[in-house]
C-alpha positions in Angstrom: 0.0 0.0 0.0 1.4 3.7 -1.5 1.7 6.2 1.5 -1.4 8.0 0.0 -3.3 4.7 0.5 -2.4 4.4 3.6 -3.3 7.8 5.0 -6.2 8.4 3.1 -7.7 4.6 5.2 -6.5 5.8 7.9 -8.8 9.2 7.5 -11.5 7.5 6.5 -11.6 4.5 9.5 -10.7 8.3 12.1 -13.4 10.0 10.4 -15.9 7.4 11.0 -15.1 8.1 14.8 -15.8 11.4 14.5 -19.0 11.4 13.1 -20.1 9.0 16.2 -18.9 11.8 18.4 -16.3 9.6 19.8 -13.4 12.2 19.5 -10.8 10.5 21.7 -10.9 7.3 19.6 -10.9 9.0 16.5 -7.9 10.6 17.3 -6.2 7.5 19.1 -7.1 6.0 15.6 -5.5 8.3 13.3 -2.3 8.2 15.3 -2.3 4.5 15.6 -2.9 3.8 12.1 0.0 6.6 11.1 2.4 4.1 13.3 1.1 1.6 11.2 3.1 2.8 7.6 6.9 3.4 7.7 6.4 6.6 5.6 3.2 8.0 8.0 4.9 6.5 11.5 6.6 9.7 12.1 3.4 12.0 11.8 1.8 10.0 14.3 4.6 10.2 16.7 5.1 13.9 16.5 1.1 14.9 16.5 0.4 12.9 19.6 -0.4 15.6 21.7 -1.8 17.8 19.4 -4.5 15.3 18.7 -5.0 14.5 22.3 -5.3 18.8 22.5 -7.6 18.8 20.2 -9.8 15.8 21.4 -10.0 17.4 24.7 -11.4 20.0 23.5 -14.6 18.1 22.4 -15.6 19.5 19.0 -15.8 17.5 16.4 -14.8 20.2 13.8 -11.6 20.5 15.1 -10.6 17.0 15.5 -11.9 16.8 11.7 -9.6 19.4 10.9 -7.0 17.4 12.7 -7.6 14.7 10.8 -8.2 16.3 7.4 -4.6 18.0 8.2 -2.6 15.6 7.5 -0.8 15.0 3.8 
């Protein structure tokens, strides 16, 4: 699977978490599934607590956003 792939499921399978209002495992999914690909693993190391930021917050257009963000 192409880095593109990769990320774009990963969005998708985080997005669905988002739209069930579950913000903390939609973010703990995007970062997981970044660790997942040797050219995403990075991202998800170094957005950790960003994501967990953002989650906390509880809206779910932000943790979209942080989501949609990365490329």
């Amino acid at each position: 699977m192409t880095r593109a792939e990769h990320l774009q499921w990963a969005k998708e399978r985080a997005l669905r978490y988002v739209e069930d209002g579950e913000l903390h495992s939609a973010v703990a999914s995007i970062l997981s599934d970044l660790r997942k690909h040797p050219d995403t693993e990075l991202a998800g190391q170094a957005m950790g607590g960003v994501g967990l930021y953002e989650a906390a917050r509880g809206t779910r257009e932000s943790v979209r956003k942080f989501i949609e963000g990365f490329q």
